[in-house]
N, CA and C atoms of all chains as a GROMACS GRO file, in nm:
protein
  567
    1UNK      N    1  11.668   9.262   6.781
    1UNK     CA    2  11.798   9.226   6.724
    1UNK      C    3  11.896   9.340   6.741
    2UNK      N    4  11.835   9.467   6.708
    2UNK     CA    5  11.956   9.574   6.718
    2UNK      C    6  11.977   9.570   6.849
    3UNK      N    7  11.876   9.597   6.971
    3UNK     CA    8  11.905   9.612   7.090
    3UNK      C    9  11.997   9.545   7.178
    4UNK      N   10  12.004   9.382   7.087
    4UNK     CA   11  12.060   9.300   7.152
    4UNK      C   12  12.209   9.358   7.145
    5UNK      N   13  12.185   9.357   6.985
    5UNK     CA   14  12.394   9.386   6.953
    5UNK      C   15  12.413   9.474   6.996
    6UNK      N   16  12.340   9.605   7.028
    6UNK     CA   17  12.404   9.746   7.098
    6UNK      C   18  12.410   9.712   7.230
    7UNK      N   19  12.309   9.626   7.326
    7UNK     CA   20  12.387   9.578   7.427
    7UNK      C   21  12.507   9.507   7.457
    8UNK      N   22  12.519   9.423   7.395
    8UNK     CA   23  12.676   9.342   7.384
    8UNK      C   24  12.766   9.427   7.326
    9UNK      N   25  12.700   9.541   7.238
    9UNK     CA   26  12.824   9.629   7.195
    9UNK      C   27  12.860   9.682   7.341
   10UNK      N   28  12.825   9.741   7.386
   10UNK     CA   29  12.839   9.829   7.518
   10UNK      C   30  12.886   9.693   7.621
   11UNK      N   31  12.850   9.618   7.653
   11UNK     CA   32  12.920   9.492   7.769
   11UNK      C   33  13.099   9.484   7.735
   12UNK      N   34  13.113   9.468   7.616
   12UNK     CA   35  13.232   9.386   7.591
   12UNK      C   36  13.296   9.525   7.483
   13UNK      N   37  13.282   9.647   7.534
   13UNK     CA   38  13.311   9.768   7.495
   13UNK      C   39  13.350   9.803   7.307
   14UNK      N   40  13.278   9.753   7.216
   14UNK     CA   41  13.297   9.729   7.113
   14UNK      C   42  13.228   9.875   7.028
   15UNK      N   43  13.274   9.932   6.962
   15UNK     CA   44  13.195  10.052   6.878
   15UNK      C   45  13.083   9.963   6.829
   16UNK      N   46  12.988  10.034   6.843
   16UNK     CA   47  12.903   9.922   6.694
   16UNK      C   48  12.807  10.111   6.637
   17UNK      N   49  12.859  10.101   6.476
   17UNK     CA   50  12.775  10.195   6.451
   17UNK      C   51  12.662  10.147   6.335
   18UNK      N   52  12.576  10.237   6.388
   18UNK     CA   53  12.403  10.202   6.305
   18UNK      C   54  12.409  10.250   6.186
   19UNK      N   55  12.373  10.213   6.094
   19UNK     CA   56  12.317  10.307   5.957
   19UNK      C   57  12.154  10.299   5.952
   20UNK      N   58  12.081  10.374   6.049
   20UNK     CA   59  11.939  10.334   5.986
   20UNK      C   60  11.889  10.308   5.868
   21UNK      N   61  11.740  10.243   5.874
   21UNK     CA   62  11.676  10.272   5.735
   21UNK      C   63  11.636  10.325   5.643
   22UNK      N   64  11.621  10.456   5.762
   22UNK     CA   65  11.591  10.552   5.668
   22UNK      C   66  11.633  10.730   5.786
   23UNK      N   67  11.608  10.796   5.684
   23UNK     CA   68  11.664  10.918   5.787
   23UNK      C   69  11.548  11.040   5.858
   24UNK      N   70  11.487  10.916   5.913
   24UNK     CA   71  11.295  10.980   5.929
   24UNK      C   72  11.337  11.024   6.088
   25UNK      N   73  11.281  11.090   6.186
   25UNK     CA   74  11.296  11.121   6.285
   25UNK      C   75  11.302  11.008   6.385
   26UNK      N   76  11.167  10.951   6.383
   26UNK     CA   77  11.183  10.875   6.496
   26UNK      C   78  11.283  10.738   6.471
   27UNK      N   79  11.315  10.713   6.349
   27UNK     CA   80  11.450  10.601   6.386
   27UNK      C   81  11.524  10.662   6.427
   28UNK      N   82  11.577  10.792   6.416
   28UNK     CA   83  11.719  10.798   6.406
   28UNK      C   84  11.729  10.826   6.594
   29UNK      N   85  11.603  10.858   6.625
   29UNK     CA   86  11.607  10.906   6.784
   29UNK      C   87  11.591  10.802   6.853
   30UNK      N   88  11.521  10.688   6.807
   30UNK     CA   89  11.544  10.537   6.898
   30UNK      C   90  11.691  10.488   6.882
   31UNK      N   91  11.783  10.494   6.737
   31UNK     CA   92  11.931  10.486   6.756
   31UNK      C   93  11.980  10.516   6.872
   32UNK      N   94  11.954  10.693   6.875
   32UNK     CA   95  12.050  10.758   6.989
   32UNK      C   96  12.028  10.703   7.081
   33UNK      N   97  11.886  10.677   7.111
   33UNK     CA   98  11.811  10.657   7.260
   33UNK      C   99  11.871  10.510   7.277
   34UNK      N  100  11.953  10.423   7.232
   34UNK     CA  101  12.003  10.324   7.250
   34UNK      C  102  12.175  10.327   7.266
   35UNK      N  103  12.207  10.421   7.267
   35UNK     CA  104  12.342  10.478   7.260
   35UNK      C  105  12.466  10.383   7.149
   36UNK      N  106  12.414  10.438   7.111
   36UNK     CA  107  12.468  10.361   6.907
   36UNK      C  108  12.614  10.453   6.918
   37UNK      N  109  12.789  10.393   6.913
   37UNK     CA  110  12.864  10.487   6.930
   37UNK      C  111  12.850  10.605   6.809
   38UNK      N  112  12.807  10.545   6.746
   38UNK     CA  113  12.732  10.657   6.610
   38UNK      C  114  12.662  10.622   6.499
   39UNK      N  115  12.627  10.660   6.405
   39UNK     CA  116  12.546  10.683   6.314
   39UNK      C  117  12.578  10.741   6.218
   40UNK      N  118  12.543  10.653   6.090
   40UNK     CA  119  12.530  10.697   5.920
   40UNK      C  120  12.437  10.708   5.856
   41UNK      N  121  12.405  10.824   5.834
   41UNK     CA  122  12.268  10.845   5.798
   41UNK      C  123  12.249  10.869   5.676
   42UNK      N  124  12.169  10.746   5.596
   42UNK     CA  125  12.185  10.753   5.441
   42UNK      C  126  12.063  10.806   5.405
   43UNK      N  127  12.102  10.846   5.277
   43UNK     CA  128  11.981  10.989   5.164
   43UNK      C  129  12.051  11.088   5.241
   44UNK      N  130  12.151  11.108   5.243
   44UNK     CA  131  12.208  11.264   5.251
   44UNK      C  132  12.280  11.337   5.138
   45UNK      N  133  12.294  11.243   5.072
   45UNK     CA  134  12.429  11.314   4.896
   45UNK      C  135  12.290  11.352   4.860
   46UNK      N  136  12.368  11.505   4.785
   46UNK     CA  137  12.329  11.582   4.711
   46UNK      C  138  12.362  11.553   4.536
   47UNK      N  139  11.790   3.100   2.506
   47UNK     CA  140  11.894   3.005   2.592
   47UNK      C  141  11.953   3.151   2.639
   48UNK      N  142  11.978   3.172   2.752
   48UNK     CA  143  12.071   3.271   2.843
   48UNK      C  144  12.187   3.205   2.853
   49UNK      N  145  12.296   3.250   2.827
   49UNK     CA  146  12.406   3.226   2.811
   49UNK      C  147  12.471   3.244   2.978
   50UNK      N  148  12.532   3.191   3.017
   50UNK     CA  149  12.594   3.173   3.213
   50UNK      C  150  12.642   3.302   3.205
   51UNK      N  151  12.731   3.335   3.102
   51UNK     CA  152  12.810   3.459   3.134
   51UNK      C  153  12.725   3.562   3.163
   52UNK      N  154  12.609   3.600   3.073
   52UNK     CA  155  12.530   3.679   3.097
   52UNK      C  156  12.448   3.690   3.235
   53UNK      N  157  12.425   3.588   3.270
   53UNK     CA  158  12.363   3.602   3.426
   53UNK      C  159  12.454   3.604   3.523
   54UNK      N  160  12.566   3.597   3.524
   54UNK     CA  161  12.645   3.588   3.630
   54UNK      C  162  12.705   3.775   3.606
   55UNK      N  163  12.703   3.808   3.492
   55UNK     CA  164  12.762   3.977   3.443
   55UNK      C  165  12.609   4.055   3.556
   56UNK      N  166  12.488   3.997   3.504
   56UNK     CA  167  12.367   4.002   3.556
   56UNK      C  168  12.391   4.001   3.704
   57UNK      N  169  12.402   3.938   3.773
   57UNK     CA  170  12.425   3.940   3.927
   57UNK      C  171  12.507   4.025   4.021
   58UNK      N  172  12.678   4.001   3.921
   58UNK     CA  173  12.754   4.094   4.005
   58UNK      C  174  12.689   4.272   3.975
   59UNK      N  175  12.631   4.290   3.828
   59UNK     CA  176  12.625   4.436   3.840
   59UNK      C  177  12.464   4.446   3.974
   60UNK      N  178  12.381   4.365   3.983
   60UNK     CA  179  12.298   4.358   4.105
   60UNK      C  180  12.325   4.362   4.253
   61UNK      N  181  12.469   4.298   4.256
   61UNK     CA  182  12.493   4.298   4.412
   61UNK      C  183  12.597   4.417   4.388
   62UNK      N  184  12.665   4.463   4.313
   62UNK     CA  185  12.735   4.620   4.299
   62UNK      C  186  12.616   4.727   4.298
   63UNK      N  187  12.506   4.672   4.247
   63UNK     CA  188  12.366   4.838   4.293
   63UNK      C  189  12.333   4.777   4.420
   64UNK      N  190  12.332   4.681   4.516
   64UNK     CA  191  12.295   4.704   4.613
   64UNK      C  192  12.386   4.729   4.696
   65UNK      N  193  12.510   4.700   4.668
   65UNK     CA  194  12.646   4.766   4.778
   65UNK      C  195  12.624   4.919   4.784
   66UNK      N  196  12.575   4.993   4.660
   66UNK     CA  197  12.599   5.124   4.650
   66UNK      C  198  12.436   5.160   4.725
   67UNK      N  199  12.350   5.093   4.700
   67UNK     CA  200  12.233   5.132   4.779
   67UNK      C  201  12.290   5.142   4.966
   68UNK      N  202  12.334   5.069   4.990
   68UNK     CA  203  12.352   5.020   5.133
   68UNK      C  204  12.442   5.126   5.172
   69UNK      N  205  12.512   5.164   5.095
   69UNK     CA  206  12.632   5.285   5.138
   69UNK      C  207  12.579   5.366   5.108
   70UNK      N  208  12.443   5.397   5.085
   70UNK     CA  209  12.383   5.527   5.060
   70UNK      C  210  12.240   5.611   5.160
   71UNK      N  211  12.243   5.377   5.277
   71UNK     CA  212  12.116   5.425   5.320
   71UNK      C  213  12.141   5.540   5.404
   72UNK      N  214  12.220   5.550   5.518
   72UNK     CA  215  12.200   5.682   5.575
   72UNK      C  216  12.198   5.770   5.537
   73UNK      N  217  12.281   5.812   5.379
   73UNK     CA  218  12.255   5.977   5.340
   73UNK      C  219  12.051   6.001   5.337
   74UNK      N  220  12.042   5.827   5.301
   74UNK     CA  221  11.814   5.905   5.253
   74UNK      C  222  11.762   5.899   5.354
   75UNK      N  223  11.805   5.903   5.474
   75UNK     CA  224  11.724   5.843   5.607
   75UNK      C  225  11.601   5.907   5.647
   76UNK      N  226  11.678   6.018   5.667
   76UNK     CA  227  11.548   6.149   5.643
   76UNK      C  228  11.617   6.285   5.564
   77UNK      N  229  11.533   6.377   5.620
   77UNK     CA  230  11.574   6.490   5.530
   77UNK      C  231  11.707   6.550   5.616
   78UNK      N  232  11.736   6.547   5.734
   78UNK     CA  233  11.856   6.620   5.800
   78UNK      C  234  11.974   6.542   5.768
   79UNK      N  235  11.921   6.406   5.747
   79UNK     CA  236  12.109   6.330   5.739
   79UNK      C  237  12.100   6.356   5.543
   80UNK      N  238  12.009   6.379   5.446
   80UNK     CA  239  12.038   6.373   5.304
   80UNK      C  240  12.058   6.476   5.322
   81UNK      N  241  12.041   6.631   5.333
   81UNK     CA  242  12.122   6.745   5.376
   81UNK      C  243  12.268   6.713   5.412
   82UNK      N  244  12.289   6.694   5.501
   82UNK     CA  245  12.408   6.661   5.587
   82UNK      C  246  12.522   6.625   5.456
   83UNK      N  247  12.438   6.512   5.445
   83UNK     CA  248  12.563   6.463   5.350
   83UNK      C  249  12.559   6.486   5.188
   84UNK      N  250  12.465   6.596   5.144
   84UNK     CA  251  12.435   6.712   5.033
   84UNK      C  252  12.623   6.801   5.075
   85UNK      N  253  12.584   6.865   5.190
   85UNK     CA  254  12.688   6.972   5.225
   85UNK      C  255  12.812   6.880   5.258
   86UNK      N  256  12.843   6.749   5.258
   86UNK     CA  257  12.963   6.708   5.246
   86UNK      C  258  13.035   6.648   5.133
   87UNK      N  259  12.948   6.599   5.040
   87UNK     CA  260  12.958   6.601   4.948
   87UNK      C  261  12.976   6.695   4.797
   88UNK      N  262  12.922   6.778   4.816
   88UNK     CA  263  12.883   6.875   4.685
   88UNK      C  264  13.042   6.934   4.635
   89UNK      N  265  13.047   6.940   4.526
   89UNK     CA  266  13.214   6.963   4.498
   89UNK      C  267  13.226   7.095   4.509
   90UNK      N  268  13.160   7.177   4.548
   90UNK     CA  269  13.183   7.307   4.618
   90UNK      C  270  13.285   7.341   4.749
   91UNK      N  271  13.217   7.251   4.809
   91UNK     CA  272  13.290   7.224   4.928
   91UNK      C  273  13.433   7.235   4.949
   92UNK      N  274  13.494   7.127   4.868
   92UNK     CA  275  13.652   7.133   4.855
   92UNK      C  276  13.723   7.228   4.786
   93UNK      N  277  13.664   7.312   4.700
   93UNK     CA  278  13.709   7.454   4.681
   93UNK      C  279  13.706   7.546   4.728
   94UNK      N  280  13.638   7.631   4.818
   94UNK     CA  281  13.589   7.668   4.902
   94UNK      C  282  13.706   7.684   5.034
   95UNK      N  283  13.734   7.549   5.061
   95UNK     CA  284  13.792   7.472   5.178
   95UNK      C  285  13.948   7.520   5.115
   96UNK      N  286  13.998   7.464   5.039
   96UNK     CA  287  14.146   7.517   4.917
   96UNK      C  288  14.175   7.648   4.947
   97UNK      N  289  14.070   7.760   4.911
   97UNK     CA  290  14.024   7.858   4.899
   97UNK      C  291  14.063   7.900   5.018
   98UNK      N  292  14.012   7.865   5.162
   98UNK     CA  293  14.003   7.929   5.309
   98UNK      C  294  14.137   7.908   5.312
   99UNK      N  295  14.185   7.774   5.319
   99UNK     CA  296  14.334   7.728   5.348
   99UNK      C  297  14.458   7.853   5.308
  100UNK      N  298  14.409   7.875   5.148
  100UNK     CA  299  14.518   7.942   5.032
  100UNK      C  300  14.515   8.120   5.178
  101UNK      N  301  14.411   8.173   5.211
  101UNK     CA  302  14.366   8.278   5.276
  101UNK      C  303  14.363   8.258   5.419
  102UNK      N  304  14.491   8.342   5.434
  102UNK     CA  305  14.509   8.326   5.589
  102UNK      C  306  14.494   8.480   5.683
  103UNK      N  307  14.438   8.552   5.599
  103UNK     CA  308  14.405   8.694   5.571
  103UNK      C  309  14.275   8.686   5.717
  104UNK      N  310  14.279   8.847   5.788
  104UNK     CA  311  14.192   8.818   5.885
  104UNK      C  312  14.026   8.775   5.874
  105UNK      N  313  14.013   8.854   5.746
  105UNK     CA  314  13.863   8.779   5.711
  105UNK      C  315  13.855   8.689   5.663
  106UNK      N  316  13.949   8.554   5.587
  106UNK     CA  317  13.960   8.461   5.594
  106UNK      C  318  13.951   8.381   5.729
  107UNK      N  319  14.014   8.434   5.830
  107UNK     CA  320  13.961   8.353   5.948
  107UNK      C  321  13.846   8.350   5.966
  108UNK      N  322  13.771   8.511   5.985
  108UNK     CA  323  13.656   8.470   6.024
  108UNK      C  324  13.547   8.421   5.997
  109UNK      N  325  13.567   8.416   5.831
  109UNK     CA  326  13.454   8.338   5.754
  109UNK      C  327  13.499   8.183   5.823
  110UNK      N  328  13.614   8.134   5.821
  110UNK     CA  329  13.601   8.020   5.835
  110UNK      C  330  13.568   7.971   6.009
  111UNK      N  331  13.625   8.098   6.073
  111UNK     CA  332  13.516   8.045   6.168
  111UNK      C  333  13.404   8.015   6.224
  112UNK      N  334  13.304   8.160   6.162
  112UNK     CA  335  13.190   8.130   6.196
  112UNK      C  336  13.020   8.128   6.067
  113UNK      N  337  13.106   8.167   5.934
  113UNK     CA  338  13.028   8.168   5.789
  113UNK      C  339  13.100   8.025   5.725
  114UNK      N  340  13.100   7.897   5.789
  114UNK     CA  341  13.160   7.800   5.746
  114UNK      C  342  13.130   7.723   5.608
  115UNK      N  343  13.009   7.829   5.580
  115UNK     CA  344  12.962   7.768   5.482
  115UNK      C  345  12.994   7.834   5.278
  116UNK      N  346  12.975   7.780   5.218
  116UNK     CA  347  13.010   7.900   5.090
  116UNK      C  348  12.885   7.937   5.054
  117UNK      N  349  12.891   8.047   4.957
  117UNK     CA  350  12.780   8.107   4.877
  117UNK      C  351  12.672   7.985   4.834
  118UNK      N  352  12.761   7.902   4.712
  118UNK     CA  353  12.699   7.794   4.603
  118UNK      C  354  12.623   7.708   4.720
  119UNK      N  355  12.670   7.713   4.843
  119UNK     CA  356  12.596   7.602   4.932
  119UNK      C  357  12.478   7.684   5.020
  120UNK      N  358  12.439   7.794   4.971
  120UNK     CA  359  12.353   7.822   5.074
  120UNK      C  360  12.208   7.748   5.067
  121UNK      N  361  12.174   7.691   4.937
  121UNK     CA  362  12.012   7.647   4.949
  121UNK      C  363  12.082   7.508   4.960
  122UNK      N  364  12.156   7.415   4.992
  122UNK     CA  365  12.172   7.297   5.069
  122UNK      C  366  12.185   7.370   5.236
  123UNK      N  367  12.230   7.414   5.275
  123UNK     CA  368  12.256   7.514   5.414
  123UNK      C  369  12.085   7.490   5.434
  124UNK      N  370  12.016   7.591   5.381
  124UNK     CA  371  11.877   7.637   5.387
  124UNK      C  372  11.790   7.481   5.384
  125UNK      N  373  11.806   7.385   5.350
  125UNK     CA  374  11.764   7.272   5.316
  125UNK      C  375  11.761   7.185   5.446
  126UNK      N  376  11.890   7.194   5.470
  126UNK     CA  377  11.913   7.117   5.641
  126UNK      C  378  11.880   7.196   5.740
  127UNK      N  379  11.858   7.348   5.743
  127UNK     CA  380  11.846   7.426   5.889
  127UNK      C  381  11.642   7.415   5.834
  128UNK      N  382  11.596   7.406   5.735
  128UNK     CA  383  11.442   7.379   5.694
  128UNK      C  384  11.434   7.241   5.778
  129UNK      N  385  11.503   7.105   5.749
  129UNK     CA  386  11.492   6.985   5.796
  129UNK      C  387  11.500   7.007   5.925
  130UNK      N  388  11.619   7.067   6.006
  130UNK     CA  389  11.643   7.074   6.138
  130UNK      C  390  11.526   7.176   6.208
  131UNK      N  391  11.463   7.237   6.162
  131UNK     CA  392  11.359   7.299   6.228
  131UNK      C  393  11.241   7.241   6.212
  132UNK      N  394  11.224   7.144   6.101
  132UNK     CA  395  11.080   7.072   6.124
  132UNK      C  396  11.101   6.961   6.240
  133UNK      N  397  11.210   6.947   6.274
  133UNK     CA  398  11.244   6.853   6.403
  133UNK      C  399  11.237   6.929   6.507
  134UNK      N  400  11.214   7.076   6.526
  134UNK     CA  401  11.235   7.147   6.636
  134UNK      C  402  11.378   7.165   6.681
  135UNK      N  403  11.438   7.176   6.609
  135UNK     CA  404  11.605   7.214   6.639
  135UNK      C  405  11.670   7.332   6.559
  136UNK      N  406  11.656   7.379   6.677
  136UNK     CA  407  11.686   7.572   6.577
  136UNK      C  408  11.799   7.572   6.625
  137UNK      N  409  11.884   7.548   6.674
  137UNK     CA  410  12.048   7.543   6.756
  137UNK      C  411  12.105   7.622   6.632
  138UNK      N  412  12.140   7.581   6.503
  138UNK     CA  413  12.177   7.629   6.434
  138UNK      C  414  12.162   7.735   6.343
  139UNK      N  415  12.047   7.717   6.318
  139UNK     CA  416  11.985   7.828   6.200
  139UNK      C  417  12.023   7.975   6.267
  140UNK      N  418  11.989   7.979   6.401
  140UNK     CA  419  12.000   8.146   6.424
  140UNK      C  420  12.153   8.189   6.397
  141UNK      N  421  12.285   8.075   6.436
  141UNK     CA  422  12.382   8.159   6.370
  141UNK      C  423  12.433   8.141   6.217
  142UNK      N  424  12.328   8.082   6.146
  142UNK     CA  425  12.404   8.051   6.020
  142UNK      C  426  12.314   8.158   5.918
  143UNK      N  427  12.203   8.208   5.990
  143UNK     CA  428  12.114   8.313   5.920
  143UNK      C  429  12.074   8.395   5.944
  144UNK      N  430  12.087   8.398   6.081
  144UNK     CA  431  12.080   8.560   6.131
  144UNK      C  432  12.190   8.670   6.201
  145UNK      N  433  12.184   8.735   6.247
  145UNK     CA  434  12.273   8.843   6.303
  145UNK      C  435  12.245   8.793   6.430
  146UNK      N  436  12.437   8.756   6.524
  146UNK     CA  437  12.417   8.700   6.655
  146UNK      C  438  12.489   8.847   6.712
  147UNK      N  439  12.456   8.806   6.795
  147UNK     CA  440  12.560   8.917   6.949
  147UNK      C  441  12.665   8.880   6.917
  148UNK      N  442  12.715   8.726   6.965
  148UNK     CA  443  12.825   8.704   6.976
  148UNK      C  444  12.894   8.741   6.816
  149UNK      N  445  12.846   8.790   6.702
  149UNK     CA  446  12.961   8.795   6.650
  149UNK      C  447  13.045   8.921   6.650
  150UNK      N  448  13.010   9.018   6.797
  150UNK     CA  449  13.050   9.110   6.819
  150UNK      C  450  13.164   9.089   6.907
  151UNK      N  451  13.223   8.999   6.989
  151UNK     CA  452  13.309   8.937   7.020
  151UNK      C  453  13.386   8.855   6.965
  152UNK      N  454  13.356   8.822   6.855
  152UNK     CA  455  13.383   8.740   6.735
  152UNK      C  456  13.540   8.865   6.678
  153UNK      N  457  13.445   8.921   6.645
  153UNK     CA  458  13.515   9.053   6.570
  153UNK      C  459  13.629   9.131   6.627
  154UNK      N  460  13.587   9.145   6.780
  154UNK     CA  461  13.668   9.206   6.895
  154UNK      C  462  13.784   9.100   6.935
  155UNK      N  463  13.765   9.013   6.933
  155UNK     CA  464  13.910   8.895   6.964
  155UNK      C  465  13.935   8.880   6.817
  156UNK      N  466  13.968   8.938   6.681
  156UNK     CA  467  14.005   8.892   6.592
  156UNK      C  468  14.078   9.035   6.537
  157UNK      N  469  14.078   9.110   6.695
  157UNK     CA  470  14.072   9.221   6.594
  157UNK      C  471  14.068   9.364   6.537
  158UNK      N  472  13.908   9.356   6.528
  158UNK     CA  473  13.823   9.457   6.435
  158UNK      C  474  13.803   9.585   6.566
  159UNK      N  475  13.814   9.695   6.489
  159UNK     CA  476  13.775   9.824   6.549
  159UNK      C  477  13.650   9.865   6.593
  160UNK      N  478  13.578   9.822   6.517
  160UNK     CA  479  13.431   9.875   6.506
  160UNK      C  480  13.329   9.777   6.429
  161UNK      N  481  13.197   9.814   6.454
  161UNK     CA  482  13.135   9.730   6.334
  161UNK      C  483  13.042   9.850   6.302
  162UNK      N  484  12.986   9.824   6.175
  162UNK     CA  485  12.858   9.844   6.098
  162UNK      C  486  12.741   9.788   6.075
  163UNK      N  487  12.662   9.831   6.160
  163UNK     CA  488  12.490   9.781   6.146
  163UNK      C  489  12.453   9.859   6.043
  164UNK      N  490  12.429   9.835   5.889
  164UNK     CA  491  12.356   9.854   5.816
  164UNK      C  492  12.226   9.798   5.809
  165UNK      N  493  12.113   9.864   5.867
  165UNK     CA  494  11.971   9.864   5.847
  165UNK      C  495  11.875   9.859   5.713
  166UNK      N  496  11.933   9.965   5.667
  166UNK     CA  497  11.937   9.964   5.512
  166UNK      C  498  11.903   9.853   5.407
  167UNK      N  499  12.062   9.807   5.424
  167UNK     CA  500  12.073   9.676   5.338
  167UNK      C  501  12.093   9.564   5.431
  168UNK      N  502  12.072   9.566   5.582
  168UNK     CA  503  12.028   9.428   5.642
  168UNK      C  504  12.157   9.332   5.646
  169UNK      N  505  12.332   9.426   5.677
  169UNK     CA  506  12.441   9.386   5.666
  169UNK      C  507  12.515   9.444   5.799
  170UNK      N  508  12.604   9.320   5.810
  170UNK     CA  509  12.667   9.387   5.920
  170UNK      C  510  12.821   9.356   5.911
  171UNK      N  511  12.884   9.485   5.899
  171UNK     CA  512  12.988   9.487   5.846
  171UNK      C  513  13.119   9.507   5.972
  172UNK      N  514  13.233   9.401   5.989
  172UNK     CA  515  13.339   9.476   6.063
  172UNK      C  516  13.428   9.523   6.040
  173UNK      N  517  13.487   9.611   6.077
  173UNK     CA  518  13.571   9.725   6.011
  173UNK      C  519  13.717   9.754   6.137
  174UNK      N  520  13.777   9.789   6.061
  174UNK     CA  521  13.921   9.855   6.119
  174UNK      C  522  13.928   9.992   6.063
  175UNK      N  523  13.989  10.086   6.151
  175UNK     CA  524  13.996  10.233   6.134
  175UNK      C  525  14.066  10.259   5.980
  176UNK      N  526  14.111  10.173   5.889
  176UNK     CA  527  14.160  10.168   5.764
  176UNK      C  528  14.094  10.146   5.642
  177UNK      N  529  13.967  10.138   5.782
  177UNK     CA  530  13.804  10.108   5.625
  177UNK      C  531  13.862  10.009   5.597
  178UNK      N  532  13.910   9.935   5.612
  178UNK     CA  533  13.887   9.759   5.557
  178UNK      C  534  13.746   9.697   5.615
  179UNK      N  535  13.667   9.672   5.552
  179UNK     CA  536  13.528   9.595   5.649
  179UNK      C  537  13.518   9.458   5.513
  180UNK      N  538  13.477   9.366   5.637
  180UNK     CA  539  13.392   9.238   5.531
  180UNK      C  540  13.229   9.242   5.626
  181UNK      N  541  13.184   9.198   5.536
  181UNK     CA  542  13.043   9.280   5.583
  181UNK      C  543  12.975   9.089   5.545
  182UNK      N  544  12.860   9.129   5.581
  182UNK     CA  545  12.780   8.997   5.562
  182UNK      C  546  12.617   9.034   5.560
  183UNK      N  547  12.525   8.971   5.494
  183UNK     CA  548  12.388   9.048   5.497
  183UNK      C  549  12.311   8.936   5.587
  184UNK      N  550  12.186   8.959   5.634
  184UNK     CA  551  12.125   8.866   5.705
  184UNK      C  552  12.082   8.778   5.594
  185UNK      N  553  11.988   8.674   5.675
  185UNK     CA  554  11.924   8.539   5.564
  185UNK      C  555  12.009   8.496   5.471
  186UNK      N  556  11.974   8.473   5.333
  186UNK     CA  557  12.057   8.366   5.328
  186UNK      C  558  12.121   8.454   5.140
  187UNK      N  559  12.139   8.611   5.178
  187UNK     CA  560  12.249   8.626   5.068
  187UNK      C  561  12.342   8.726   5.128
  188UNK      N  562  12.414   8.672   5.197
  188UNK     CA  563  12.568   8.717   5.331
  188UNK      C  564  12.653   8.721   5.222
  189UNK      N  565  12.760   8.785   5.255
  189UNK     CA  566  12.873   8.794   5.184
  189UNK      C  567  12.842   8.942   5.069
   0.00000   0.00000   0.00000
């Protein structure tokens, strides 16, 4: 499902940004590795 | 002794329950047409509809273009896309309950700057650089 929308994001030149599930390593590096125009990465407030 | 009046009061209210039966057979036919006509009926509907009309606002469009449905109607929604899939007809359900592609073009001809894939909370929100977003969650509690 994500892959799909980050592809059609990228076809029809649309930002689409991710908020993963969590802020564990390997999601946030399959995000990038999908070229997500960016990322919100929640559990960061102090 | 039955009195005439009484059987004849007797008859017409009999052939008035079967007029209303007969105008009712297609809503029971099966489960996709008593759905069907659940979601055209239900007095939700026409408020809702008032509601979209009164809102000509950009997320007013797009609910009414492609979230055609309201909140109060989602387990009639869920009722007919259940019926329509025990028939093998998923045509609908994937855009009325899940997250499509296309509503990324949806958003882009209406519009919107950007969107938000929230993973998180399983929402996907479109947005303009003014932080205005209407967001929607997958399955069946969107909005």
């Amino acid at each position: 499902m994500v892959e799909d929308l980050r592809r059609v994001a990228r076809l029809i030149d649309f930002p689409l940004i991710i908020r993963p599930e969590s802020s564990v390593y390997h999601l946030v590096r399959k995000y990038i590795d999908m070229t997500a125009a960016g990322l919100m990465i929640p559990w960061t407030e102090r | 002794m039955v009195r005439p009046a009484t059987i004849s009061g007797g008859v017409i209210l009999g052939v008035c329950a079967a007029l209303v039966s007969v105008g009712r057979c297609d809503a029971f036919k099966d489960d996709v047409h008593f759905s069907q006509q659940w979601l055209r009926s239900n007095p939700g509907t026409g408020n809702s509809t008032e509601e979209r009309r009164a809102d000509q606002s950009l997320f007013g469009r797009i609910h009414e273009r492609w979230f055609n449905i309201d909140a109060a109607l989602v387990n009639a929604q869920y009722n007919l896309e259940f019926a329509l899939a025990k028939q093998g007809r998923f045509e609908t359900s994937i855009v009325t309950f899940d997250f499509w592609a296309g509503h990324l073009e949806i958003f882009k001809a209406e519009g919107m700057h950007y969107a938000i894939l929230d993973l998180w909370n399983m929402a996907l929100q479109a947005c303009r650089w003014w932080k205005t977003c209407a967001g929607w969650h997958a399955s069946s509690t969107f909005r």
